[in-house]
C-alpha positions in Angstrom: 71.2 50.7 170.8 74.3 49.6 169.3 75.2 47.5 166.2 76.3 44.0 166.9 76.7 40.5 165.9 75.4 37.6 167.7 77.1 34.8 166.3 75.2 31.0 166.1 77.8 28.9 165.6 80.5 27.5 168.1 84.2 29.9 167.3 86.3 29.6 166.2 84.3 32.3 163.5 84.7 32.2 159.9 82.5 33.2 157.0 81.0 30.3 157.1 79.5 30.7 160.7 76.1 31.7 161.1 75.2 35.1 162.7 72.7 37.4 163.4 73.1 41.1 163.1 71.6 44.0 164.4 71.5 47.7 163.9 69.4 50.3 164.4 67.6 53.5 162.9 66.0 56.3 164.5 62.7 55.0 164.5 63.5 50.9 164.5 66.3 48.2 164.0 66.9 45.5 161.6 67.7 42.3 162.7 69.1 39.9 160.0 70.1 36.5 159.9 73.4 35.9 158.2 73.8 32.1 156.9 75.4 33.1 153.6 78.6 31.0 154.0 76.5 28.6 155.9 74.2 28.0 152.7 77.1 27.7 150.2 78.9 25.0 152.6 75.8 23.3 152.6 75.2 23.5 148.6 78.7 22.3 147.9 78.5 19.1 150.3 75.2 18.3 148.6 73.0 18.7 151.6 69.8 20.7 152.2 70.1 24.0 153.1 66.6 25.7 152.4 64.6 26.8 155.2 61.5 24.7 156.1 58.2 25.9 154.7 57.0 26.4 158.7 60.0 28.6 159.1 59.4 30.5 156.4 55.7 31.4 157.5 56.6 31.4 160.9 58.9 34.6 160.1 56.8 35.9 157.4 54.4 36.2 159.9 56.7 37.9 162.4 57.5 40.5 160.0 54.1 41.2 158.7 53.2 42.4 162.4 56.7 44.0 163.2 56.5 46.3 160.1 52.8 47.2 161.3 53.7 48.2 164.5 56.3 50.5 163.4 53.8 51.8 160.7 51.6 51.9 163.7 54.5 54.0 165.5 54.2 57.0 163.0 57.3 55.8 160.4 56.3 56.1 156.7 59.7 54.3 155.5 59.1 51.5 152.6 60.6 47.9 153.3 62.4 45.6 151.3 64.0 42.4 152.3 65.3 38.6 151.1 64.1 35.8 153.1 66.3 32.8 152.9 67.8 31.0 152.1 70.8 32.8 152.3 69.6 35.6 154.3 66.6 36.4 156.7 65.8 40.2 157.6 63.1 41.7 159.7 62.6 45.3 161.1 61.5 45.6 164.4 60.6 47.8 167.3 63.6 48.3 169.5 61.7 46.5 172.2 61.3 44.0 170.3 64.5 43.0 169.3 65.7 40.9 172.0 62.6 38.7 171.5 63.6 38.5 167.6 66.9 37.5 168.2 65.9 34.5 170.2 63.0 33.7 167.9 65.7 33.6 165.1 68.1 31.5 167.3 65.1 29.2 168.5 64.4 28.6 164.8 67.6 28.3 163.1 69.3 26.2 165.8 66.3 24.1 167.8 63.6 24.1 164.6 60.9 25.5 167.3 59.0 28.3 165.3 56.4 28.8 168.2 58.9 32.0 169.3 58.2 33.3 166.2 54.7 32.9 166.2 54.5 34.5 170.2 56.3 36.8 169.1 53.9 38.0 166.1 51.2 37.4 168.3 52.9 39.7 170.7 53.1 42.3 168.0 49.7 42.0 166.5 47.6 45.0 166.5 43.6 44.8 166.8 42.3 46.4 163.0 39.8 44.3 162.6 38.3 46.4 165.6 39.5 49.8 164.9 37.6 49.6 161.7 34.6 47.4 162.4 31.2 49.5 161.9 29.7 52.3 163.4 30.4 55.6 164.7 32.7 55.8 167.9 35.4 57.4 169.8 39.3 55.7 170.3 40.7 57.2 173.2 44.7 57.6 173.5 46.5 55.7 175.5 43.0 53.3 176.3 42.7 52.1 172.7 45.7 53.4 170.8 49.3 54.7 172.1 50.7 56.9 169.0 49.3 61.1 168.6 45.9 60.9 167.4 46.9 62.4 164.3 49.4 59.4 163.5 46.7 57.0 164.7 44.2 58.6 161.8 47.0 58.2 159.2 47.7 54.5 160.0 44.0 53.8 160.5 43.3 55.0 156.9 46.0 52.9 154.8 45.0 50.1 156.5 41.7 50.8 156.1 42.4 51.5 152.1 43.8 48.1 152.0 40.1 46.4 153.3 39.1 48.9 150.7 37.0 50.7 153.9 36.8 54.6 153.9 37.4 56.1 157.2 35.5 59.4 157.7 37.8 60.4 161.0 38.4 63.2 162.3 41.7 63.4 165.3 40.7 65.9 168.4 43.2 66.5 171.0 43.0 63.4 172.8 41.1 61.0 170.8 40.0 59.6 167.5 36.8 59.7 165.7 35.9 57.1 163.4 33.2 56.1 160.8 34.5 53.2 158.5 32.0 52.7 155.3 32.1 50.4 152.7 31.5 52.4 149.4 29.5 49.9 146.7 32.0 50.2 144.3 34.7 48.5 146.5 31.9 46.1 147.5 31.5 45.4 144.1 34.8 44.7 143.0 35.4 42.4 146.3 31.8 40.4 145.3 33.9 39.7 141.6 36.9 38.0 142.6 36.3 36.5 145.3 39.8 34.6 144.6 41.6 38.2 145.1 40.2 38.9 148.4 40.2 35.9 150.2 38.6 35.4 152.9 37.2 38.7 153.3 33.7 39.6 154.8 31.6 43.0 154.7 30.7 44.2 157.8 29.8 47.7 156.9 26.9 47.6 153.9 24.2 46.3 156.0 24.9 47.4 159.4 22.4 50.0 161.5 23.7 52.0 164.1 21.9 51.6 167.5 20.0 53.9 169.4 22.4 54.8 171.8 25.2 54.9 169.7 27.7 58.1 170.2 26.9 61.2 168.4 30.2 62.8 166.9 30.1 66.4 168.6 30.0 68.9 165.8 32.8 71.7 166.5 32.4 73.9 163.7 34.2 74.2 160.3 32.1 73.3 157.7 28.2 73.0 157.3 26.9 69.5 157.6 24.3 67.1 156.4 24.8 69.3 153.1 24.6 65.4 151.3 21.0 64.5 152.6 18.7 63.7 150.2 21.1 63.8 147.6 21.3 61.2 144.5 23.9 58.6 144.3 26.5 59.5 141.5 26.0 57.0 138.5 29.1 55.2 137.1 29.1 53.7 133.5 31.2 50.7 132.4 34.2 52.4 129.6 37.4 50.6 128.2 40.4 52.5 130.1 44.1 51.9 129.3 45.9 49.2 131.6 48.4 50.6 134.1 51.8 50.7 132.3 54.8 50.8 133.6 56.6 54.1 134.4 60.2 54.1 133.3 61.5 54.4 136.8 60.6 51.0 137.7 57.5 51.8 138.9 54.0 51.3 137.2 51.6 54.6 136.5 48.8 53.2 139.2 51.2 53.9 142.0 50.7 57.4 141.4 47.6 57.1 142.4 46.1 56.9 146.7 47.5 59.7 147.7 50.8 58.0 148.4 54.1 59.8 148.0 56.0 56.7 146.9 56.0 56.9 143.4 56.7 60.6 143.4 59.5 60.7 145.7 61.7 57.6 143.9 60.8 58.9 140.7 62.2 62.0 141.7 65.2 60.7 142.9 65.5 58.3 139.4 65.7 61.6 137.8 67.4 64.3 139.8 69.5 61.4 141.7 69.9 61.0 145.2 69.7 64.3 147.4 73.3 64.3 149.3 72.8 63.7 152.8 74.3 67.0 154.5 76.1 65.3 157.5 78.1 63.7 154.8 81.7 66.0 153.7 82.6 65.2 150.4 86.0 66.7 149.7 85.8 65.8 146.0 82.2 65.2 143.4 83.7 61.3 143.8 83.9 59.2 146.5 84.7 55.5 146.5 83.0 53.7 149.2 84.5 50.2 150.5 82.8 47.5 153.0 85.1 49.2 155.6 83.4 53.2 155.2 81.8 54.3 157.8 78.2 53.3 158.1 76.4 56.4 156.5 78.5 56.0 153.3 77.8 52.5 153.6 73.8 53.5 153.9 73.8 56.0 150.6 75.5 53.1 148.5 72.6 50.7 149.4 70.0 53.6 149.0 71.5 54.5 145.4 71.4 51.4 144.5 67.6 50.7 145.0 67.5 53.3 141.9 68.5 50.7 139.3 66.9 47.5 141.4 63.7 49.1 141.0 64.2 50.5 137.7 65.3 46.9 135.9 63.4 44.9 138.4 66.6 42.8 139.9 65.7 40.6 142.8 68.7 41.6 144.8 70.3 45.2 145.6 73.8 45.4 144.7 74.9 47.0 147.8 74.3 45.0 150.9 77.4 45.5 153.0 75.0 47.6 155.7 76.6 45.3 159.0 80.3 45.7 160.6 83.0 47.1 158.5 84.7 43.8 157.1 87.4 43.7 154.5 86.5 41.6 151.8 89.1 39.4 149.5 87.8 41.0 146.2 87.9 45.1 147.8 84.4 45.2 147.1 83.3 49.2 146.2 81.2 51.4 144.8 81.7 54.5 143.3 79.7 57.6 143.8 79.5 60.8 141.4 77.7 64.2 143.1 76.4 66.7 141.4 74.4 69.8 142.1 74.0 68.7 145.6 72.7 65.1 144.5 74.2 61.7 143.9 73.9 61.3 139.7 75.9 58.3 138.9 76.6 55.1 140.9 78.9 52.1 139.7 79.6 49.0 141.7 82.9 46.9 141.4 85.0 44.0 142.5 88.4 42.5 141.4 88.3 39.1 139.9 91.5 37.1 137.9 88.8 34.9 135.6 87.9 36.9 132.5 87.4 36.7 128.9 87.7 38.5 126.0 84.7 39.5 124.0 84.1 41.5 120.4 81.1 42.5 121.7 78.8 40.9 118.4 75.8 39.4 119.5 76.6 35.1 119.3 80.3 35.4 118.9 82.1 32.9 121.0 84.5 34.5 123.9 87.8 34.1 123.9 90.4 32.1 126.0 90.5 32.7 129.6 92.7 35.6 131.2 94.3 35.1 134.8 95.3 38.4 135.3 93.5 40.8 138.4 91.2 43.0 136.7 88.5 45.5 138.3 85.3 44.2 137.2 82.1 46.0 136.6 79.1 44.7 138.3 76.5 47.4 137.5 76.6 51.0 136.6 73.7 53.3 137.3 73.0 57.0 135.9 70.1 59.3 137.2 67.7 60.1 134.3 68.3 63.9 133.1 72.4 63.0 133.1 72.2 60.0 130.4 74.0 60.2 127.6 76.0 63.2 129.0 79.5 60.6 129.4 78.4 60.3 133.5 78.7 56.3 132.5 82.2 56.9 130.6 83.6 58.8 133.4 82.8 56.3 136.2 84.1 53.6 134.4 87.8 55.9 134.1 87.4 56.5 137.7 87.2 52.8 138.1 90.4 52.4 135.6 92.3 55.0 137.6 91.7 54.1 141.0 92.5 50.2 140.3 95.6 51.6 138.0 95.0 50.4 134.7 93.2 51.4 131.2 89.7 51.4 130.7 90.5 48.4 127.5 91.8 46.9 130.9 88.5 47.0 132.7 86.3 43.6 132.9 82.6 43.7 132.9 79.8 41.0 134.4 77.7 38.8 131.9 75.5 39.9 130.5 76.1 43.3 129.3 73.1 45.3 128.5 72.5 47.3 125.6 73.2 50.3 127.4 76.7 48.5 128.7 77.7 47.6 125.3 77.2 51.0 123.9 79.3 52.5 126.7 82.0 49.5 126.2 82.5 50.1 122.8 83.3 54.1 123.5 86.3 52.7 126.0 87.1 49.4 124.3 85.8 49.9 120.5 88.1 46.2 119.8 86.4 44.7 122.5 86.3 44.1 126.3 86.8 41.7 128.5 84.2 39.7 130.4 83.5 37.3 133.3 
């Protein structure tokens, strides 16, 4: 599948034309609805341009199922997205992208969210059956399509989410399941009520009948060792609440068995492993909106690092569509070491700025004209702070654009961190916009 652009609007095309665009990854694409310029034409004439609360579900909706089914699929990738009004994204299975597209054009252009919802409905997978009670057998390709052993995977995290334990066990050509309730997940759903809504147990009082399937036993270890054994005891103690980790993260992700937390807080320290299909002929490379695509995909990826870690609501890479040239040379700037990428910064050239003494409440000064480079966020992995990684990025910046780092502009506000690093550049003050 190849990326393209399906634009909404009659040509001639501008930015302010409305357009959907899709590319793909190896185990799905993402199909996004552009209305950026759309929005801010919109805004400036005074008009409404947010997107209906029944669009909204409508799509919500869509997406919930899409990402399931490429869960389902065997991909373990996390998902983040905006929804509107500026911007609506979705993932999808390949086969479902032609469907998506015109449920996105249906809705945008005619208001009729029923493609979205046919389209969920389409994609909606039967859970509430896979882990209804009892002991049985799913067979492949009759109940499920994915290897057994994917199918067991998916079946427990959705199963952890009902807070249902799935004692499963994947043969060659099936799956055998036993979801349980255990009574302390019962009892924490029978207590808030409110943060379960509309949730039913199915599993505490149900009997198995007589002729129910008997799990054939095929060796490994002894069973029925827990018959007749004693339920453990819990007692009620005061425990710390979860607290948050310093890569953005909070301490109770660590827990599940997921690999989430461990792998980005890996990456928050170390930095982002290289990818090795990229040839980097120097430890910086500057990548624009018009780089080729993988370049394009590392800037986005590095910059989740500092999203997640300050908890912004927006990545400060997006340019992931066709190479465009943009009238401010939009780039980013990427520093390697050891075979990882340590140090991001992200820039833009702007001719409004300010001059500022950096002292907390003093007024800024008269406005400057001229084209500067201007910061918009600088990131560092962990072990490297405080090692000048920041200082040197920010000379990069000042070299490539051809001016001095006093030279160099920076976007309100500056953080603590910023100002620090400012002051080693600029010690009589910056400028700002």
């Amino acid at each position: 599948m190849t990326e393209r652009t399906v634009y909404l609007d009659p040509p001639p095309y501008d930015w302010r034309s409305r357009k959907i665009e899709v590319w793909s990854y190896r185990w799905y694409a993402t199909v996004r609805l552009n209305r950026d310029g759309y929005a801010d034409v919109m805004r400036r004439k005074g008009l409404d341009f947010e997107l209906p609360l029944a669009y909204t579900e409508a799509v919500d909706a869509a997406r919930k199922a899409s990402i399931d089914r490429i869960l389902y699929d065997g991909n373990s990738d996390t998902f983040s997205w905006t929804n509107g009004p500026e911007w609506i994204t979705l993932f999808v299975p390949f086969r479902h992208v032609e469907a998506t597209v015109e449920a996105l054009r249906a809705a945008e252009l005619d208001h009729d969210y029923s493609v979205f919802r046919a389209l969920a409905d389409e994609m909606a997978l039967p859970v509430d059956d896979w882990l209804a009670p009892g002991e049985r057998q799913l067979v492949r390709r009759v109940d499920f399509d994915p290897p057994p052993s994917v199918f067991l995977r998916y079946l427990r995290g959705k199963a952890k989410q009902q807070g249902v334990r799935v004692n499963g066990r994947a043969t060659a050509g099936s799956v055998w399941i036993r979801p349980t309730l255990s009574p302390v997940q019962k009892q924490l759903r029978e207590e808030d009520p409110e943060g379960y809504p509309g949730w039913k147990d199915r599993w505490s009082n149900y009997e198995e009948p007589d002729n129910a399937p008997l799990r054939p036993w095929v060796g490994g270890q002894d069973q029925g060792l827990s018959y007749g054994s004693n339920p453990v005891e819990f007692r009620e103690v005061t425990t710390p609440d979860p607290s948050p980790c310093p890569c953005g993260m909070t301490l109770q992700d660590l827990v599940g068995g997921s690999n989430e937390h461990t792998d980005h807080h890996t990456a928050w320290t170390f930095g982002i492993r290289a990818p090795k299909n990229l040839e980097w002929q120097s430890d910086l490379a500057v990548v624009t909106t018009q780089s080729p695509i993988s370049w394009r995909r590392l800037a986005n990826r590095v910059a989740r690092m500092p999203q997640k870690e300050e908890h912004y609501d927006f990545n400060s890479w997006t340019h992931l569509g066709e190479p465009e040239e943009t009238s401010d040379n939009v780039r980013a700037y990427l520093l390697k070491a050891n075979g990882r990428v340590i140090g991001y910064l992200a820039a833009h050239d702007d001719s409004k700025h300010r001059s500022w003494d950096l002292i907390d409440g003093s007024q800024y000064g008269e406005e400057d004209l001229t084209l500067r480079p201007r910061i918009n966020l600088i990131w560092v992995a962990d072990i490297y702070r405080r090692q000048g990684i920041g200082a040197t990025l920010v000379r990069a910046l000042a070299d490539h654009f051809g001016c001095q780092v006093p030279d160099v502009s920076w976007s309100t506000p500056v953080s603590g961190a910023g100002r620090r690093l400012a002051r080693r550049g600029s010690s009589k003050g910056i400028w700002v916009s």
